[in-house]
C-alpha positions in Angstrom: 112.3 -202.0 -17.7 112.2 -199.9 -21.2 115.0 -200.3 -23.4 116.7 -197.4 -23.5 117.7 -196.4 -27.2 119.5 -192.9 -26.5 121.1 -191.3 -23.4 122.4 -187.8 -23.4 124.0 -186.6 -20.3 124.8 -182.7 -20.1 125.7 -181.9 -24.0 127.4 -178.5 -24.3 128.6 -176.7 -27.6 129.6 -173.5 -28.0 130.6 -171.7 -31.2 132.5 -169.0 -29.5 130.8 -167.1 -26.9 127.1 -168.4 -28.2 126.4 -171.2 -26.5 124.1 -173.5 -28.7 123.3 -176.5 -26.7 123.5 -176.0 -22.8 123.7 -178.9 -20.4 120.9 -181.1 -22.3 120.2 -184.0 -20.6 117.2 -186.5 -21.8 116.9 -190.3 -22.7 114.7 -192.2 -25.7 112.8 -195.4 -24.9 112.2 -198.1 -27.4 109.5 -197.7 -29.5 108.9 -194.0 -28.1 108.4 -190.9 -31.1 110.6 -188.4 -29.4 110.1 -184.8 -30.4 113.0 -182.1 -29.9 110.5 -178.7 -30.3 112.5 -175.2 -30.7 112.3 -172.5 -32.9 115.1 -171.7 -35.5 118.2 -171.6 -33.5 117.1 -173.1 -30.7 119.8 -176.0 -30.7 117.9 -178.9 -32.2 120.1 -179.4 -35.6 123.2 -178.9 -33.1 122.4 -181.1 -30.6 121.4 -183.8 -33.7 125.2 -183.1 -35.0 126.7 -183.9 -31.5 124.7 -187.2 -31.3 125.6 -188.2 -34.9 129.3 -187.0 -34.6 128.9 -184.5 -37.0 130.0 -182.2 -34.4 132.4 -182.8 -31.3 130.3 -181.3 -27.8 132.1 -179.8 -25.5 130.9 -181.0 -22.8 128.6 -184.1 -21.6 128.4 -187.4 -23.0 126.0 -189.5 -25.1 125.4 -193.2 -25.5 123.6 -195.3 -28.3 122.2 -198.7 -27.1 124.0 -198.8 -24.1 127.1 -197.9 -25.9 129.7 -195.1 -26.5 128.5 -194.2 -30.0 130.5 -195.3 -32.9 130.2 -196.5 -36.4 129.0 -199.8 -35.0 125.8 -198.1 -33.3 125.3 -195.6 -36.2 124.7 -198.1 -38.3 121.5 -199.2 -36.4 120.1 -195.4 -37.2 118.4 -193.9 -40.2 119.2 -190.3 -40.5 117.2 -187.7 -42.5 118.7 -184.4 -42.0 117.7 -181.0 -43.4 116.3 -182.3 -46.1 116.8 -185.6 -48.5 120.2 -185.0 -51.0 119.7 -187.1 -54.1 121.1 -186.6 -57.7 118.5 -184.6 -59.7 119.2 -186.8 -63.0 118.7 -190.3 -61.5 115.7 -192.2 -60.6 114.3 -193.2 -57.2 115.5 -196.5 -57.3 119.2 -195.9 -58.6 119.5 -193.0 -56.3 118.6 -196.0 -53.6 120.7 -198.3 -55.0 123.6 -196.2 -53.9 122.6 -195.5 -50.7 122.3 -199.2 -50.3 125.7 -199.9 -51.6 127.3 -197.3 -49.1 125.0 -199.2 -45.9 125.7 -202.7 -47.1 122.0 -203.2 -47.4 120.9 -205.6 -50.4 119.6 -203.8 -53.4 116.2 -206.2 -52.3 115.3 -203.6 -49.5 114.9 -201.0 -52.1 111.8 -202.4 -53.1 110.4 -202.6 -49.6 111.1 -199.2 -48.2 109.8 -197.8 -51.2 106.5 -199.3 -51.5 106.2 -198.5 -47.8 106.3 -194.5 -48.5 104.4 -195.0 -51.5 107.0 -194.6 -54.1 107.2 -198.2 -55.8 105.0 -197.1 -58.9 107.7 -194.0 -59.6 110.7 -196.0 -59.0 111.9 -195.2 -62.4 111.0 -191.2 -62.4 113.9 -189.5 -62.4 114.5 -187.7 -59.0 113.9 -184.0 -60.5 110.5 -184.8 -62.0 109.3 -185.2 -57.8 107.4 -183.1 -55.8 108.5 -181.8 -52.6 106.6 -183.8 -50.8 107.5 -187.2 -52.8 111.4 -185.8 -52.1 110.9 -185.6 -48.2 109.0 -189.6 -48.4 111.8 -190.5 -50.6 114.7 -189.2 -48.3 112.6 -191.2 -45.2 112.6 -194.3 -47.5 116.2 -193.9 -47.4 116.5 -193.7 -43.6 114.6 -196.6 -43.4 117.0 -198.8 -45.8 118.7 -201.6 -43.5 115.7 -201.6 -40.7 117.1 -198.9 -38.8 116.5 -199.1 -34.8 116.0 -195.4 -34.7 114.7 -193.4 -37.2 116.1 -189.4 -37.0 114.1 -186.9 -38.4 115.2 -183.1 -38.6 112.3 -181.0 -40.1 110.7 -183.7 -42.2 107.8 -181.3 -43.3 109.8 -178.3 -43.9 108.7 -176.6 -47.0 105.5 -178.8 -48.0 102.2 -177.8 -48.9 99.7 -179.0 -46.6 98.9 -182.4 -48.7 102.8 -183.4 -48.1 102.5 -182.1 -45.1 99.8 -184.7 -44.3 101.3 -187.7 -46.3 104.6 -187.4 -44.3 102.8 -186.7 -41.0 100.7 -190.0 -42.3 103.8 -192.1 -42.9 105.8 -191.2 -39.2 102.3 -192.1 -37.3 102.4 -195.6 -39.5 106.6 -196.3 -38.6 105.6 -195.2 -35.1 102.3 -197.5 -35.1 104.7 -200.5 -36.0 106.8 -200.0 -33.1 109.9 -197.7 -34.6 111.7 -195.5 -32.5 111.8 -191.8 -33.9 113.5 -188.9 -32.8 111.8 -186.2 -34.8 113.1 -182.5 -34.8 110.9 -180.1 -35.8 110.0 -176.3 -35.0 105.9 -177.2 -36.0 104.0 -177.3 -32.8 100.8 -178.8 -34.5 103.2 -181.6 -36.1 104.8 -182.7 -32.7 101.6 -182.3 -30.7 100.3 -184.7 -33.4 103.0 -187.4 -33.6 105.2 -187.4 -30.6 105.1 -189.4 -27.5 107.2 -187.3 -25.7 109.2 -184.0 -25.9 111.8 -181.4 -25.1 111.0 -178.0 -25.7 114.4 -175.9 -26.3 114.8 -172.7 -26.6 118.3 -170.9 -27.1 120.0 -173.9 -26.3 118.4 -174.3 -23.0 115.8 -177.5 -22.6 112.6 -175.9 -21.1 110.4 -179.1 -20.7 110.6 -182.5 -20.8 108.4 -185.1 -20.8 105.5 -187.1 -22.6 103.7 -184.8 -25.0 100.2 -185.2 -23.4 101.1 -184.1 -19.7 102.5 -180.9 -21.2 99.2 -180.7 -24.3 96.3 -181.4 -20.9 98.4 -180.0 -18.3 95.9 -176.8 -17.7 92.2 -175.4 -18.8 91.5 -172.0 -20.3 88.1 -170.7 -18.9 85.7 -168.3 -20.8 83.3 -166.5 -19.0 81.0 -163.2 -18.5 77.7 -161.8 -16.7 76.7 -158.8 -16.6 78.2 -157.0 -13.7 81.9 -157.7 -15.1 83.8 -155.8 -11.7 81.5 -157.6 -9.2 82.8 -161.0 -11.7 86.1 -160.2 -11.5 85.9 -159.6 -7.4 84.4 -162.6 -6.5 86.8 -164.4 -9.1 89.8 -163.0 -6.9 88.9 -165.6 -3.9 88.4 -168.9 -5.8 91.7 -170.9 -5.3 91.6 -173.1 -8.5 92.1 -170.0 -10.8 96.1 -169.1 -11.5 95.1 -166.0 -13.6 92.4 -163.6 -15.0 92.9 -161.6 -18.1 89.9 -159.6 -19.9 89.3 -158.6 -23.2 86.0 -156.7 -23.6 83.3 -158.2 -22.0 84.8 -161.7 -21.9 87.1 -163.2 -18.7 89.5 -165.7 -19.7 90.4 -168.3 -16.4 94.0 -170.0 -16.2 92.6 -172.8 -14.0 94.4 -175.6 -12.0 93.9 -179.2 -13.9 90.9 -180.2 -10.9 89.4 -177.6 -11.5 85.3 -178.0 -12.4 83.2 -175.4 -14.1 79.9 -176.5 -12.5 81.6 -175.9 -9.3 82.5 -172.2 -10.0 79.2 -171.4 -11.5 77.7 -172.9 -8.1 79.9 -170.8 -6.3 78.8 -167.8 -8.6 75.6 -168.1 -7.8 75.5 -168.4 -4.3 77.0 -164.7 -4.8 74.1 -163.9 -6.7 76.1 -163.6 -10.0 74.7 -165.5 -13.0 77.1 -166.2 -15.7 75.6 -165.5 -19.5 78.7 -166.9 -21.4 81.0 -170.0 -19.6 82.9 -172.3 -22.8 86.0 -174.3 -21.6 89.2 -174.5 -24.0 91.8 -176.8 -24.4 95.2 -175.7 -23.2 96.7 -176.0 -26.4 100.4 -176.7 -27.6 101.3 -173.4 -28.9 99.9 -171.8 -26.1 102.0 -174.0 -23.6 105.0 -173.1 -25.7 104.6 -169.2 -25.9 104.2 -169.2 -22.4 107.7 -171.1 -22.0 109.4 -169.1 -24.3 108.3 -165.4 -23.6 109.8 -166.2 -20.0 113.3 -167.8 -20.9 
């Protein structure tokens, strides 16, 4: 069996009547990247305050490693939340060196974590002269002081310009690669669909989906098709079982299919009903239209 890192059994918080986090329920697996996937105010930051003990839940419960969490099981995480705080007038390394003196790491893992994001070279630029995106791989570099078990994540790609945006999506795939555990928040479909194992989608505090990130990515098909007699199309479309739903725009169909569903199949059946397709082009049931579909009906 998978060691099981995290286990959260109904959280509930409410900040008077709102209710931000409703009855969430999920579990992380060792060496798992676990993406929590919401828009702003969906109740990802809150339910990452409940598990850290920044905030008290009012309802449910949570474990770490098996355990009630505590200082003793905190200390086996690596937190980055909204954003990496460091002070503006030191350099890399003495803004490290503090952090290591308040974990009880060595000042040795300094050097490790930051030649592993990249940062060894600048050790001894002051904090201000950084980019943004050499602040967010310096604020991992912190989470990773002391060999964390679990790496947490909240919106590490916020405000980057698409080269941070690729270096830090770069450096998560290479922790995740060497067998870390992450629990990554983010609101950036495109960056969980391209780092995460698994996911819960949340929306208003209420968890949509969960599960591994490709059944919810390969789930369904999106068909494209058209011929020339679109209403005699569109009847015959009405009796083939595999298709969910038809919408049109101009002269093009587009097909919600079932996941068995084959296109030589329907354009044998087509032609036996003496239709002959001139346009048929199969897209992938991507992310973000997986999670507009979700949202638009909670």
């Amino acid at each position: 069996m998978s060691e099981i890192i995290l286990s959260a059994e109904g959280l509930l918080k409410r900040f008077g009547s709102l209710i931000a986090v409703n009855n969430l329920s999920f579990q992380i697996e060792k060496g798992s990247v676990f993406g929590l996937l919401g828009p702003n105010g969906s109740g990802k930051s809150t339910t990452l305050g409940m598990l850290l003990s920044v905030l008290n839940p009012d309802g449910g419960t949570f474990k770490w490693f098996g355990e009630n969490g505590g200082s003793d099981q905190r200390k086996k995480i690596g937190t980055m939340l909204e954003g990496p705080n460091f002070y503006s007038y030191l350099s890399a390394y003495n803004n490290l060196r503090i952090n290591a003196t308040i974990k009880e790491v060595p000042n040795s893992e300094i050097e490790r974590v930051l030649k592993k994001v990249g940062l060894w070279e600048r050790r001894n630029s002051r904090y201000r002269t950084f980019s943004t995106g050499m602040k967010q791989r310096l604020g991992i570099a912190n989470a990773l002081l002391g060999n964390p078990q679990l790496l947490i994540l909240d919106e590490p790609t916020n405000g980057l310009d698409p080269q941070g945006i690729a270096e830090v999506r770069d450096l998560i795939k290479e922790e995740a690669e060497n067998g870390q555990t992450i629990l990554l928040a983010s609101h950036l479909l495109d960056e969980v669909e391209k780092v995460c194992t698994h996911l819960a989608v949340l929306q208003k505090g209420n968890m949509l989906f969960l599960g591994e990130t490709e059944v919810f990515t390969k789930g369904k098909k999106r068909i494209e098709i058209s011929a020339q007699d679109i209403p005699s199309l569109m009847a015959e479309l009405k009796n083939y079982s595999q298709i969910e739903k038809i919408t049109q725009k101009e002269n093009i169909l587009f097909l919600q299919v079932q996941p068995e569903f084959e296109t030589q199949e329907l354009n044998k059946f087509l032609f036996q009903k003496g239709i002959i397709l001139s346009h048929l082009a199969i897209e992938k049931h991507a992310l973000e239209t997986q999670f507009l579909e979700l949202t638009s009906k909670s």
